[in-house]
N, C-alpha and C positions, 0 to 999 in steps of 0.2 A: 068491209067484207073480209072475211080469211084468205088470206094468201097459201093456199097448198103447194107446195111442187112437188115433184120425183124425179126417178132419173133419168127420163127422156123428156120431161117439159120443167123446165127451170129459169127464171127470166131471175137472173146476177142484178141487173140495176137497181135494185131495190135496197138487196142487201150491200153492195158497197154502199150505197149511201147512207143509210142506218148504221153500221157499223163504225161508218169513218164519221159520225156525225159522235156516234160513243164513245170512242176514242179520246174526242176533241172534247168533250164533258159537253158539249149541245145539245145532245139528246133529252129531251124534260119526262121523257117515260121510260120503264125499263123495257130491257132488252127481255125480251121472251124465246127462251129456245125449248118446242118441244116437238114432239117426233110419234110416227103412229104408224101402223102395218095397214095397208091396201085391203078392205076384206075383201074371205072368201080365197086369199091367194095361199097357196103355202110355202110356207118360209125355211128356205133350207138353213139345214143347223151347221155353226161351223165351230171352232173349239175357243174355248177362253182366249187362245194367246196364237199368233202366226207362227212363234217357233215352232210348235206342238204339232204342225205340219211337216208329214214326213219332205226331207231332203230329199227326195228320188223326185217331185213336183216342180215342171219350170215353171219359170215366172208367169208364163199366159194363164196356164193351168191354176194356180195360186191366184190369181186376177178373176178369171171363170165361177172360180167358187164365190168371192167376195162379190162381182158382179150379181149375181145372180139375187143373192141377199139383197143389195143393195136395191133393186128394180122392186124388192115388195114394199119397201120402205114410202112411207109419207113425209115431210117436212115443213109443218105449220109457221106460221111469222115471220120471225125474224132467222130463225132457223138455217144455217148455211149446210147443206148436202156434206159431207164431210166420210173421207176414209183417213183409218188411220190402225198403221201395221203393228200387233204388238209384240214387242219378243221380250218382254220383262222393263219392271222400271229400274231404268242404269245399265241399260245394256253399255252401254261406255266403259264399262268395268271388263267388257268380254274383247272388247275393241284392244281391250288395256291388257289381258292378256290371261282375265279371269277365265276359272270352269264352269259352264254354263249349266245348270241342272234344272231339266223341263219333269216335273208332273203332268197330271191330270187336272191340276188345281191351281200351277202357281208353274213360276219359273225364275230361280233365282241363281246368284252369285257368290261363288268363293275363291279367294286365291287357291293356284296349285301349289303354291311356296312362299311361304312367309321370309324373305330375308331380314337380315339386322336393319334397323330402320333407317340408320346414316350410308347403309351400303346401296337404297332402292332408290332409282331412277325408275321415272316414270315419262314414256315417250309413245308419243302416235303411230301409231301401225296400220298403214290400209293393205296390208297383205292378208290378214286373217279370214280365215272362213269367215265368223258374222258379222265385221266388215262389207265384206265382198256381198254377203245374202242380200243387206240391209241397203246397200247400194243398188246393187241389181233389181231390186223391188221397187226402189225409188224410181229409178230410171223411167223404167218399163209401164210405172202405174202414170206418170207424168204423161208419156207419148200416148198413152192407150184413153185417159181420161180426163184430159187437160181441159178438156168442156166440161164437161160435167161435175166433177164434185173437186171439190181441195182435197190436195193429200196431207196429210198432217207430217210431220218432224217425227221421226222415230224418237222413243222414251227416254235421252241419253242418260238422266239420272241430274243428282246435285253431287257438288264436288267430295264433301265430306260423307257419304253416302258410299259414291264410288268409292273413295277411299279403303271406308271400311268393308267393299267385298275383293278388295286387294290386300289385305291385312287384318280382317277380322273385326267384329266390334269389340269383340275385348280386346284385343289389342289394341288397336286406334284409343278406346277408353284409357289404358293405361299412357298411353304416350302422350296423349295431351297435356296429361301432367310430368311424365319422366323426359321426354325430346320436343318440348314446343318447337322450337326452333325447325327443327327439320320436318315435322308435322305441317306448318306453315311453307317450306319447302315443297313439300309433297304435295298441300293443296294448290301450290302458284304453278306444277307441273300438270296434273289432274286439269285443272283450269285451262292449260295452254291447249292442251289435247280436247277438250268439250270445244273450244272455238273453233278449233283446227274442224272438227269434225261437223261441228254445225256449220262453219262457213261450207264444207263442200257439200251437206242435205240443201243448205239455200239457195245453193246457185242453181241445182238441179231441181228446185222449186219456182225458182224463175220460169223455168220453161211453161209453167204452167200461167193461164190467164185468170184462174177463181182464187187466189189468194191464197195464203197459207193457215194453217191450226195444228195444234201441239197435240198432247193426249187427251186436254181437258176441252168442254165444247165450246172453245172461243175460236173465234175468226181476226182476221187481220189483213189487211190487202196488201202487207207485205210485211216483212220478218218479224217476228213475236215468237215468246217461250213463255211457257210456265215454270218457273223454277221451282225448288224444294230442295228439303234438307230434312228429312224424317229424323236422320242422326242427333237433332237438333231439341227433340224430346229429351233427351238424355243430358245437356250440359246447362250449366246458369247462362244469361244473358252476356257477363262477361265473358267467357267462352268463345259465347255465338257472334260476338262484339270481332274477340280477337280471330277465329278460326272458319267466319260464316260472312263478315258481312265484307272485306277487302273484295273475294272472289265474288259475290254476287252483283257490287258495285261495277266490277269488270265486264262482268257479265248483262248486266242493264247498259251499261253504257254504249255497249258494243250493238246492240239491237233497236230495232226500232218502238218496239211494244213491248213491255215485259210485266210478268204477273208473279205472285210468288204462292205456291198449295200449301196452306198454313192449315195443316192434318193436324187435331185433334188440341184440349186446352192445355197440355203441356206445352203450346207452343205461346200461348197469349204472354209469357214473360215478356217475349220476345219480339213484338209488338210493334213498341214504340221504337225501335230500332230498325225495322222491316217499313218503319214509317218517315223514316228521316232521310230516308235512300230517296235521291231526287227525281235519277231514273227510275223509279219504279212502278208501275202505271196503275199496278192493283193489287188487292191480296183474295184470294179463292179461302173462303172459309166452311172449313169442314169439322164441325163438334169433335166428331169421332165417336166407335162404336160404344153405345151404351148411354149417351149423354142427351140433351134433350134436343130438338130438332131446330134446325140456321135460326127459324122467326123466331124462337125462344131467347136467342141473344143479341138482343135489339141492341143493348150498349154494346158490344164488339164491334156490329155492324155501323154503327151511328160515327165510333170512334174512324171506325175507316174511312169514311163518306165524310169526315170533321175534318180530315186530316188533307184532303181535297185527293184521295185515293179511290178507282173505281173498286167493286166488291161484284164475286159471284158464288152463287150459292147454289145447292141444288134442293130442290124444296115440292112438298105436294102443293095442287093448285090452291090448298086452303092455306098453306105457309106461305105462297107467294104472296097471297090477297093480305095476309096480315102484316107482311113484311112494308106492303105499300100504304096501306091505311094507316099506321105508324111512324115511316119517318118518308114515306112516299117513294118514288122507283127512277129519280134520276141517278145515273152514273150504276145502276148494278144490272147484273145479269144475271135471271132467274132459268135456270136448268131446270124444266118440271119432270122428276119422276117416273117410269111409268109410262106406257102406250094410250093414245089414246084417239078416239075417232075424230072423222072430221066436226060433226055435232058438237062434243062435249068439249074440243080446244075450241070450237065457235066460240059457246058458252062464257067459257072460262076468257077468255079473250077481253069480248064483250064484259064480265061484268069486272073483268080486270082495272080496264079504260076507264070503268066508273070510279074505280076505286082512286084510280088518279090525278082523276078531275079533281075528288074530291080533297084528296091530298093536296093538290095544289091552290085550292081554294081557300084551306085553313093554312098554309103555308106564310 
């Protein structure tokens, strides 16, 4: 039978167990995370990003709006209830002392000042305005909804990423080749400051009893990130060898779950290297715009599931089912797409399950 919740009836036993059974590579089916709207209800609209939210809003007020959302919400299977605040990916950069520029569409990062690059020190700062915002939100959403759903880790960014919205990409592009040396300096600094600041969203995640999740839709019953390095389209594997994989090694080691968002096929160089990382728990693979859809790249997928690596995709319920009839659905997690009623995730559920069996049967 399908398992639905919301926000005021939600039985957690479930999901810790399935989850921490996926973690452990035990799970013999995949993870299914998909999500649907109440009908008949209507669903208030809120804006792309939390920043985007005027600053005159306390935190209740800001929680009120999100709440409200949140109550028309449905969450099929394995599906963990989940908020998660967003003020741009890398807000770490603003922590770090960037200018934050919010649209209508987007919200990004630039330094206010580029210095000489042997002259920049980079150091943690919890005085800043978004800082302060991103804390204060945390807090507040922990004591107000510690039943009810996970709060997720705010966006902090990858290191070489922040970098470049503290120096620019062309800049950072050129210095990788003109000042390695201090480049690698400036990411062991960048690095120290994401720990710094992720150790103190964890502790204030603690407080809560449903576990934690990052920006992407995984769950974990205690500390896990998704990492990234978009910047990382841009350089060869030796590069990413010297300039991506020390800090991220740091960074898995230091956590208890770690994933890495391998956005788009300039990143597949990179691969076998994101695979050799011991802590590493899994890779999130996303084509990218224009390319053909997760089940179209069975051998990327196969490769990471070979390498004894979990994988998640986000996929329609007809890429999911192909995804599992072909190399079958242990260790991945399928993100479905799209809303959908309680009937049609029955359906899809149910002829999912078959698909597994059968997987397992030619297995």
């Amino acid at each position: 039978m399908l398992t639905i919740t919301s926000f005021n009836n939600i039985d957690w036993t479930p999901i810790h167990q399935v989850w921490s059974d996926w973690w452990a590579g035990d799970l013999e089916r995949p993870l299914v995370i998909v999500g649907g709207s109440q009908p008949g209800v209507y669903i208030p609209q809120l804006p792309l990003y939390t920043a985007q939210l005027p600053e005159s809003l306390s935190d209740d007020h800001i929680l009120d709006l999100y709440e409200a959302n949140l109550k028309t919400r449905c969450w099929y299977g394995d599906t963990p209830p989940q908020w998660k605040m967003t003020f741009g990916a890398g807000i770490l950069a603003a922590f770090l002392g960037a200018r934050v520029n919010i649209s209508p569409e987007t919200v990004w990062f630039e330094p206010t000042h580029v210095p000489p690059v042997r002259a920049m020190e980079i150091h943690a700062n919890k005085d800043g305005y978004w800082w302060r915002r991103v804390e204060s939100l945390t807090r507040r959403a922990v004591e107000r909804w510690r039943d009810k759903v996970c709060i997720s880790y705010v966006d902090l960014g990858g290191s070489l990423d922040v970098l470049a919205s503290l120096r620019t990409t062309q800049a950072l592009l050129y210095e990788l080749y003109d000042a390695p040396d201090q480049i690698l300096r400036l990411t062991r600094e960048v690095t120290a400051s994401w720990l710094h600041f992720f150790d103190e969203l964890d502790g204030m995640l603690a407080g809560s009893p449903r576990g934690v999740s990052a920006w992407a839709p995984l769950w974990a019953p205690e500390s896990m990130y998704m990492f990234q390095c978009d910047f990382a389209y841009m350089i060869s594997p030796r590069m990413f060898e010297q300039f991506v994989i020390p800090d991220l090694r740091t960074c898995c080691d230091h956590i208890t779950h770690s994933f890495y968002h391998m956005d788009g096929k300039g990143q597949l160089p990179h691969l076998d290297l994101l695979l050799s990382i011991e802590n590493l728990d899994g890779i999130q693979w996303i084509p990218g715009e224009g390319q053909p859809a997760p089940e179209e790249w069975l051998q990327v997928l196969s490769r990471i599931r070979s390498a004894g690596k979990l994988c998640q995709v986000f996929v329609t319920p007809e890429g999911a089912q192909k995804i599992v009839r072909a190399i079958g659905g242990q260790g991945i997690a399928l993100a479905i797409t799209g809303d959908m009623t309680p009937q049609a995730a029955n359906e899809f559920m149910q002829a999912l399950q078959e698909d597994q069996k059968q997987a397992l049967r030619l297995s």
